[in-house]
Phi, psi and omega in degrees: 000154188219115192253116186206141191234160206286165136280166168285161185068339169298170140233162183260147175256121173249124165076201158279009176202044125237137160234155199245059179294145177261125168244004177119200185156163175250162190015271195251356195261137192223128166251116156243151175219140183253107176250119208226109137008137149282355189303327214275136163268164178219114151229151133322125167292002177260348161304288184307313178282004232237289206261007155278123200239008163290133174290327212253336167266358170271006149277357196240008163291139185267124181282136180221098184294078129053082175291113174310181180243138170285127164317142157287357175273348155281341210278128184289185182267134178253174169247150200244148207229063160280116228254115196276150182239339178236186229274132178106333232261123180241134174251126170264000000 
């Protein structure tokens, strides 16, 4: 899984012929328009669960939570190590 984040107006490319745009959005809403093939199916994962009436393949659907954003003032610090590596470079 790859978790990643946009600017508004980026896009994502999956393969040579879809792209994904971000056009913004508000509170809980995100706007994308998806360009695809016709080839390609595109649903809402609330459609598919909506209209799967097995139980056992709608337990088997995949679930995707929302991470909150940590405050920065919770986020640890990382450290950072940097190591001179070349050659001839004498450290006093």
């Amino acid at each position: 899984m790859l978790r990643l984040t946009l600017a508004t107006e980026e896009y994502l490319q999956l393969g040579d012929d879809i792209k994904v745009a971000f056009l913004g959005g508000t509170g809980k809403h995100l706007r994308i328009m998806v360009d695809a093939p016709k080839s390609v199916n595109i649903a809402r994962g609330r459609y598919i669960e909506k209209h799967t009436e097995d139980p056992e393949a709608r337990a088997s659907l995949p679930k995707y939570y929302a991470e909150p954003e940590t405050p920065e003032k919770y986020r640890r610090k990382k450290n950072i190590v940097v190591k001179d590596i070349r050659v001839g470079a004498r450290t006093e």
